[in-house]
N, C-alpha and C positions, 0 to 999 in steps of 0.2 A: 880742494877739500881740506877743511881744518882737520889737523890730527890730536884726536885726544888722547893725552898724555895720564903719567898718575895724577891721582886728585891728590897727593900727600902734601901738607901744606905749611910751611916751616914759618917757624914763628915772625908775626910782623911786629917793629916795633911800634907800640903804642900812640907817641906822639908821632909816629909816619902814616898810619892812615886817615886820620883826618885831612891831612894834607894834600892827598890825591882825589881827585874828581874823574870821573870815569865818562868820557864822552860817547852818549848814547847814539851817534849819527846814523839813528837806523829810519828808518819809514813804517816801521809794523809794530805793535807794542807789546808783541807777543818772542819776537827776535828781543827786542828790549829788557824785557823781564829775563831771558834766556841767558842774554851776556851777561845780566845785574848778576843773577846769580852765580854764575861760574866766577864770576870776578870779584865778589863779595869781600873772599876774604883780604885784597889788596888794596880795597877803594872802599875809603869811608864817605865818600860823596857821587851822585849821579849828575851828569848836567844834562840837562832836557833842553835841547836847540829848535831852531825854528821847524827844523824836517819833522822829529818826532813830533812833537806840538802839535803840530797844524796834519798830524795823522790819528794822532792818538785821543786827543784834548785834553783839558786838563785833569782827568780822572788819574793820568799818567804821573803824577801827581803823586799821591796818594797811593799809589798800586808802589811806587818807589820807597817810600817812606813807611808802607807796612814792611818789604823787602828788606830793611833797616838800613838804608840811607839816610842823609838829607841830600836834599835837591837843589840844585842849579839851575836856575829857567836862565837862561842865555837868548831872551828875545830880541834882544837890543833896541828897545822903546826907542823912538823918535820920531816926534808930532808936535803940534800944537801943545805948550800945556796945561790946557782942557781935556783934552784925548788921552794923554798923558798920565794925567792923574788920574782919570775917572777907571782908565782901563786896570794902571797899579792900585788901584782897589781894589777889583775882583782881584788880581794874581797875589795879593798881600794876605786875603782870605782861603787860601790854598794848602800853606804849609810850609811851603817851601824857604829854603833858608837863605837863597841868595836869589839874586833879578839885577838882569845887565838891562844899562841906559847909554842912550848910544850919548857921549859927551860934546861930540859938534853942536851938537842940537842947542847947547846953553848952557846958563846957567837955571834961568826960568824953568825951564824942562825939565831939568834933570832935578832939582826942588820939586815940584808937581809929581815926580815920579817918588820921591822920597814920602812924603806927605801923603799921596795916597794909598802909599803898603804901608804905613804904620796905620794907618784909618782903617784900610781892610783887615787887617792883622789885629787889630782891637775890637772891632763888631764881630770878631769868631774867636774871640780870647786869645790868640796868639802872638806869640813876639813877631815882632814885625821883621820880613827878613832883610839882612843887607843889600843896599840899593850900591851895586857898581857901577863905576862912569865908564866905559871902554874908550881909552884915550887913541891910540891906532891902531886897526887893525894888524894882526904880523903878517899879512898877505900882501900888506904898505909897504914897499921900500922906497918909495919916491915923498915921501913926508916929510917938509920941512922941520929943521930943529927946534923953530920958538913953538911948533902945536902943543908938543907936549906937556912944558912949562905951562901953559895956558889952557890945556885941558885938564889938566890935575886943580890946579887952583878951582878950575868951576867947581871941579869933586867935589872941593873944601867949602867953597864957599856955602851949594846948592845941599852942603852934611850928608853927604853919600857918607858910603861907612867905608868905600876901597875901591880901586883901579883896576882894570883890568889891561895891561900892556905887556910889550915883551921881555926877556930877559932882561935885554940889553938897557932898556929902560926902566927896570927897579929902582935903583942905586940914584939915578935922578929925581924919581916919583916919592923914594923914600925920604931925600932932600930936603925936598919943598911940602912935604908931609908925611912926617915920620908914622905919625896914628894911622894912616890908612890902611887897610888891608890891600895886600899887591896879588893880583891872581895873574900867574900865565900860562898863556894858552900856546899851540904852535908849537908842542916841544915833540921830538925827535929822538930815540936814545943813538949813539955813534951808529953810522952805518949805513941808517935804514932811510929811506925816501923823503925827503921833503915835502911832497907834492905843490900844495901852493902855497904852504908857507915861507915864503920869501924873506922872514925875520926869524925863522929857528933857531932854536937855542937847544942843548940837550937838558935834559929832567936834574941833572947834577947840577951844571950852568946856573938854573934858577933858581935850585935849590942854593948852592953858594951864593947868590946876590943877594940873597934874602927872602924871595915870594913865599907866601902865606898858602897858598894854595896852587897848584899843578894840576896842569887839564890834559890831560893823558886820552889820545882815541887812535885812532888809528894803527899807530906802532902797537900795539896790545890790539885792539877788536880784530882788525883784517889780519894779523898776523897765523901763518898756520898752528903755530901751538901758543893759544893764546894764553895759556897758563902757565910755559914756562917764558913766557913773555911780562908776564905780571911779575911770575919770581924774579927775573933776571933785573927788572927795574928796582924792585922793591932790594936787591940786592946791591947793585949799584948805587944806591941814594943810604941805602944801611951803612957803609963803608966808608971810611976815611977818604976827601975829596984830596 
């Protein structure tokens, strides 16, 4: 049973919640809204993964973004790109501010995905949101070393707006394309369980390689006090590395 702690809620710094994205890995979008809120005030972004999605639809969406997020669709597009595009239209007409492409897929693909969220995202007057390439999962530790030089370049070529890889792979992603935005997922704070991330890094880690943005779930949601869970990160990343 989670224990709830005080709500007292000590000041975040400014340019740190943007940075954090809050991984909704729920099934219900009522639990969804339940965590957005408690966690509000550490996490300036929500990311919405295949589980909530395909429980909630994309109304979840929306319900995040009144909550005063921006949104993360973490679908990880990969198809044809015909399927590709047609489908990053509807999700580019949504709101939301970022959408993962899964980068194996291509270069063609991951263009197709690019092109049709700025197309959906202009028939609903909206900025179109960043189209990321996810170059390897962190669940990969068996991934040769040229994929990722080769997956970032399609990023570049196909004008995604940013990567999505692990720590340890910033610092090379930033390399070979300093503009991109670097999101990582898979992070851990000291201590706490890896489960299947097999490429963990901790939230400081990534924060010192440089990443743009921190996908923060499990260590905070399943944690029993998930609010001194949020302070304690937000704490540790406040702090002199």
């Amino acid at each position: 049973m989670n224990v709830e702690p005080s709500t007292e809620v000590p000041p975040v710094p400014a340019e740190l919640r943007p940075k954090l994205a809050l991984a909704l890995d729920v099934d219900d979008a009522v639990e969804a809204q339940r965590l957005a809120a408690q966690l509000r005030p550490w996490f300036g972004v929500a990311k919405v993964g295949l589980e909530l999605f395909s429980a909630a639809g994309p109304q979840v969406v929306q319900m995040l973004i009144d909550d005063g997020y921006k949104v993360f669709l973490d679908l990880k597009m990969a198809d044809i790109p015909t399927t590709v595009g047609r489908a990053a239209r509807v999700l580019g007409a949504l709101g939301a501010s970022y959408l993962t492409l899964h980068a194996f897929a291509g270069p063609a693909v991951l263009r197709a995905g690019v092109e049709g969220l700025a197309e959906g995202a202009d028939r609903a007057g909206l900025a179109p949101p960043a189209a990321l390439a996810v170059t390897i999962l962190t669940s990969d530790a068996d991934a040769p070393p040229h994929i990722l030089p080769k997956r970032v370049a399609a990023a570049v070529e196909a004008r995604c707006a940013g990567v999505v890889c692990a720590a340890s792979d910033v610092p090379t992603a930033r390399q070979i394309a300093p503009r991109l935005l670097t999101v990582v997922p898979g992070l851990r704070p000291p201590g706490t369980p890896v489960h299947d991330q097999l490429r963990a890094s901790t939230p400081r880690e990534a924060l010192d390689a440089g990443a743009d943005l921190l996908v923060i779930g499990r260590a905070v949601t399943a944690a029993a006090d998930r609010v001194g869970a949020a302070r304690e990160l937000v704490r540790s990343l406040s702090s002199e590395g």
